[in-house]
N, C-alpha and C positions, 0 to 999 in steps of 0.2 A: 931336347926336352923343353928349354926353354922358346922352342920356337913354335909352340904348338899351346904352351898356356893361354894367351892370351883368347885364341876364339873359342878355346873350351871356357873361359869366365863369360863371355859373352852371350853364351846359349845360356845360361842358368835362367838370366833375367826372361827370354822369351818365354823358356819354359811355366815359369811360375804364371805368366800372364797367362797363356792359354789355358793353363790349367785354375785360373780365376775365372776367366769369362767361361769355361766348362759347367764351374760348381753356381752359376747364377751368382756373384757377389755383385755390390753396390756397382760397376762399370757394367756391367749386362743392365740394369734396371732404366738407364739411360736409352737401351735399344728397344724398339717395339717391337712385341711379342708377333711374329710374322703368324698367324691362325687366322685363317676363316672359316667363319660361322654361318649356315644360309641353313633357316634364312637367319636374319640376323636381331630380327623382332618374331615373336611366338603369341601371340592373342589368339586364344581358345577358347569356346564355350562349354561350358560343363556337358559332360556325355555326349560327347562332339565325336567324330571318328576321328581316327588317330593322325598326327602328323609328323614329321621325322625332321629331325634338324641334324643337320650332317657338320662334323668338325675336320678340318684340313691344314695342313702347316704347307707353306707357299713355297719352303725349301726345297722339297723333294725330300721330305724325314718318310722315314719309314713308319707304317699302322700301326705296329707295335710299339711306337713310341707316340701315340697320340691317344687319347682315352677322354670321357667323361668320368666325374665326377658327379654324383644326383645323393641328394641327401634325403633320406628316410624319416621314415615318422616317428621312428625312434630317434631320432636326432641323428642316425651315424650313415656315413656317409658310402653310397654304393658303386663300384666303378665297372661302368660300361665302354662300348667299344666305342669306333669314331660315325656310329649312328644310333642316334635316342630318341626313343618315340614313345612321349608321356602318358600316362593313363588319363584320361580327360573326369575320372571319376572319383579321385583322392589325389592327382597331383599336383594339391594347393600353393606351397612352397617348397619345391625340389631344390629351388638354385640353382641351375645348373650349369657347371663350368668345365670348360674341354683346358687339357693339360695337352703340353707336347715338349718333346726334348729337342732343342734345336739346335745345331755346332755353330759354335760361335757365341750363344746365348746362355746355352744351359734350359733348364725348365722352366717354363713361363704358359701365362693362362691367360683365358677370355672367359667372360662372361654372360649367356644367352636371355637377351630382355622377354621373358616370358612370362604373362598371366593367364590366369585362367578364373573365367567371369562365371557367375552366373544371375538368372535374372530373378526378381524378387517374387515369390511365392503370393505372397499377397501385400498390398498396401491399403490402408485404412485410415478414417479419422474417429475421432470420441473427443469428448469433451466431461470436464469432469470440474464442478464448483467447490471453488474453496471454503472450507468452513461453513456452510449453508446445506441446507438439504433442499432448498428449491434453487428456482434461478432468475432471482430477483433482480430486478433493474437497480444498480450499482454495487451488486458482487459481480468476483471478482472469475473467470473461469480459465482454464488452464484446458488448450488444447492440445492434443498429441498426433501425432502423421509416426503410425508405428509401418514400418517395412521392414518385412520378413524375410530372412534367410537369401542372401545378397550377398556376392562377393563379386571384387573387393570394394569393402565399405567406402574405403577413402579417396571413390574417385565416381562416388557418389554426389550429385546436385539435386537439392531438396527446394521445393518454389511451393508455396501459398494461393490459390488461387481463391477468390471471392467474386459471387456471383449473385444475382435475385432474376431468376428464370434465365432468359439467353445473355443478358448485359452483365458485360466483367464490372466489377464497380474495384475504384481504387482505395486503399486501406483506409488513406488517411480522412477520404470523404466522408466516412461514418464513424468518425473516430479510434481506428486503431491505429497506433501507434507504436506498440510494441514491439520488438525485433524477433525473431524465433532463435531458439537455441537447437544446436544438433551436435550428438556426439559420434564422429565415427572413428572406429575401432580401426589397430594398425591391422588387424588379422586379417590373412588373406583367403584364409577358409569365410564359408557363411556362416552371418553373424546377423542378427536382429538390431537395425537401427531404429531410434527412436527419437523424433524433434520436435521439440513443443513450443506452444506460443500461449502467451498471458495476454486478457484481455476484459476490460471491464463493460461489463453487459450495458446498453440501453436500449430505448426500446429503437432506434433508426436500425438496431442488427436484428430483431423480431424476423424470423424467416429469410435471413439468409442464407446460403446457400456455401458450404466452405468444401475444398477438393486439395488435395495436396498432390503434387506432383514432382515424381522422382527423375530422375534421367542419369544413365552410366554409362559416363564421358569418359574411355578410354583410349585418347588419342584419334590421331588420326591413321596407327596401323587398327583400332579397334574396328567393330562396325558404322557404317555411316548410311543413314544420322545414328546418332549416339540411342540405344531403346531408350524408352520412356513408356511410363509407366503411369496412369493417373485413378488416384482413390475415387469411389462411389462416393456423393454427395452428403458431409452431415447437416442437418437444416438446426441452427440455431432457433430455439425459440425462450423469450424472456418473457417473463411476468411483471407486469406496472400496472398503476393504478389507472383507471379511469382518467380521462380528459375529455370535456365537454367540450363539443362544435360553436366557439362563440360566435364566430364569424354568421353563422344561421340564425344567432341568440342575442342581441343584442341588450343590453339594461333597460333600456327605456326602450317601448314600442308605443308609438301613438295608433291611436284608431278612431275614424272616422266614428259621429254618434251616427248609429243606424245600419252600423257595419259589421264586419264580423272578420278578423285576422287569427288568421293560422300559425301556431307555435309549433317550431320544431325540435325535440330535444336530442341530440345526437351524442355519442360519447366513443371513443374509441378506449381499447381497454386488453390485457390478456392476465387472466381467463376474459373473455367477452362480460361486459356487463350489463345487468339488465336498467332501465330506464325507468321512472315515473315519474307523476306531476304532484306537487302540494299546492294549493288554491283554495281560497273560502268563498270567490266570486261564482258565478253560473257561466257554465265552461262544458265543452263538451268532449270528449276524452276519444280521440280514432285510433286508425292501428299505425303503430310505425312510432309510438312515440307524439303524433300530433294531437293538440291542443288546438280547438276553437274557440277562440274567447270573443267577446262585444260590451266587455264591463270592464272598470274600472277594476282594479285592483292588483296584489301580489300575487304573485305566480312563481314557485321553484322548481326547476330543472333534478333530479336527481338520480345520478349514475353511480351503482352501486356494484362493486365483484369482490372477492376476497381479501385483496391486500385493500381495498380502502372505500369508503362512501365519498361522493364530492356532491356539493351543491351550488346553482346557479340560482340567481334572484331574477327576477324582471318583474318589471314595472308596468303595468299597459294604462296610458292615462287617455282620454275621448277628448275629442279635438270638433269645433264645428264643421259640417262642409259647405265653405264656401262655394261652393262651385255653380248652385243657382242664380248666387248675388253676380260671380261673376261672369257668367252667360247672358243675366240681364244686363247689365253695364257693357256689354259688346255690344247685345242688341238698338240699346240707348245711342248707341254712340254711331252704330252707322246709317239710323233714320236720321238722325242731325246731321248728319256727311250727307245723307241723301239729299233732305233739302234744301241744304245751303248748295250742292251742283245743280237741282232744279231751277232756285231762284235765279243764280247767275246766268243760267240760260236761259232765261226767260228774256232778262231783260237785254241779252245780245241777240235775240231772235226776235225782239221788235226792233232794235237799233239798224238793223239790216237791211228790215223790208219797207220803210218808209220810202226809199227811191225806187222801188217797183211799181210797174204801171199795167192797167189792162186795156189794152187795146183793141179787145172782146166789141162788137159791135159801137162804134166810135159815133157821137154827135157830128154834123160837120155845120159849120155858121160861119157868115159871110165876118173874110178878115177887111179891116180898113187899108189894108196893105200895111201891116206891121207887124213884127214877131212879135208876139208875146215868151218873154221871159222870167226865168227864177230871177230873185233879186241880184243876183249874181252878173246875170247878164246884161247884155246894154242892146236898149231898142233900136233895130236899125231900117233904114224905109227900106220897101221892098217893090220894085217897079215891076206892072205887070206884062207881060209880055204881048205881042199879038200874034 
């Protein structure tokens, strides 16, 4: 008897160990769970046709010991065989995790990365002012970029886009500054997101052009490129007061006496405003806002629309026109140029021709045999020949 105790105490301990790693205890959680999944990512689109994801233990375990788990809309959980193929039209959050019993480990599980998208219904913008019932240049408006019925939210990218006809213009160049706010929901069902941006009207955003654009960035097992989705156009428009075209308008205009200068009043404005002149001189009133005046006096510009009247002054003072005096003073000046180059030529065109001679029918008279010379010369005899 004694010789047999000892390797019966020795089996005890192996048995307890197998029979640990059997029941899954703390030494099993250190082994990985031998299951495969294929595929092993699941990205669906809603009302999609159907796709089967197949679960496998790499042991050689038997089917009856491998199973899904798929959780219900009631919360409680359903167990299928070792192939599942989700309904693409209510299986928002299934979860789905394959079980298997495997010797050596005990039961252990995996879980299948599965979404199921869908695309948003419609996206939109509006805009909406604070405290105000119009939309006055320095209130304040509150845009919204709502997108409808979208899943899932949270993998969701929301962009701003600003436009004035084909040219993107960037925020900060016409003064917006403010960041947009978006809140998306953890829910993986669809859900209405909503992201708005604060911003205070002037008139440089008058007819801009604002679009928001969504895009659902699901990876790269998702679709590629990621959809995208872009709102119809909302056209900002703000109301300010009139501003008159000084640049056209100057305060002071002189004008010629005998003359007649053209005033222009111009004003830009929303609502559009309308233009007229106040003047006590004689002036004459065309279309467009022009003023011809040729008299002295005041003259105001005045542009007038709802949010306010503005007025401009000018001045038209009559000035001589030189311009006879100074036409005759050029004429003056190049008869005296004239004669002073006649005179000087005059007297080089005699200095020239005194050493010319004609030789036109010549006298001939008996010489004494002597040259005659300029004083210059020297007399010298001259013998005659024979």
């Amino acid at each position: 008897m004694e010789n047999f105790s000892c390797p019966r105490l020795l089996l005890v301990p192996l048995i307890l160990q197998l029979l640990a790693l059997s029941n899954g205890t703390s030494s099993s959680a250190k082994q990985e769970c031998p299951i495969e999944i294929q595929p092993e990512t699941m990205v669906l689109q809603y009302q999609s046709s159907g796709q089967s994801a197949v679960c496998k233990a790499k042991n050689n375990v038997s089917d009856n010991n491998v199973y899904w788990l798929i959780r219900q809309k009631n919360g409680t959980n359903k167990k299928e065989n070792i192939s599942w193929t989700p309904n693409t039209h209510e299986d928002w959050d299934p979860s789905p995790v394959c079980h298997a019993q495997v010797w050596g480990i005990g039961w252990c599980n995996k879980t299948l990365h599965y979404i199921l998208y869908k695309l948003p219904e419609n996206i939109s913008v509006n805009g909406t002012v604070n405290n105000s019932a119009s939309r006055e240049e320095g209130s304040n408006m509150t845009l919204e970029c709502e997108i409808v019925d979208v899943a899932p939210a949270k993998h969701l990218r929301v962009r701003w886009l600003w436009q004035r006809g084909n040219e993107t213009i960037e925020p900060d160049s016409v003064g917006i500054i403010n960041k947009s706010e978006c809140s998306f929901p953890e829910d993986k069902s669809p859900v209405t997101v909503v992201c708005t941006r604060n911003i205070t009207l002037n008139r440089t955003l008058h007819g801009l052009q604002v679009k928001c654009e969504a895009e659902l960035n699901l990876g790269p097992e998702g679709p590629q490129p990621p959809p995208l989705m872009t709102s119809d156009p909302f056209t900002l428009s703000v109301h300010y007061k009139p501003r008159i075209n000084t640049t056209k308008l100057p305060e002071l205009v002189p004008v010629i006496s005998g003359y007649k200068e053209e005033l222009v009043c111009e004003a830009d404005g929303n609502p559009a405003p309308t233009v007229a002149w106040n003047y006590t001189a004689t002036a004459f009133l065309g279309p467009n806002g022009m003023l011809t005046v040729n008299e002295e006096g005041t003259y105001i510009c005045i542009a007038n629309n709802s949010l306010a009247i503005v007025k401009h002054e000018i001045k038209v003072i009559l000035t001589e026109d030189y311009l006879p005096l100074l036409a005759g003073f050029v004429a003056l000046t190049v008869v005296a140029i004239s004669i002073i180059f006649i005179f000087i030529y005059s007297i080089y065109y005699k200095n020239t021709k005194m050493r010319r001679y004609n030789l036109k029918n010549p006298k001939l008279s008996i010489h004494n045999g002597n040259v005659a010379h300029n004083g210059w010369d020297i007399q010298l005899p001259v013998t005659k020949l024979s």
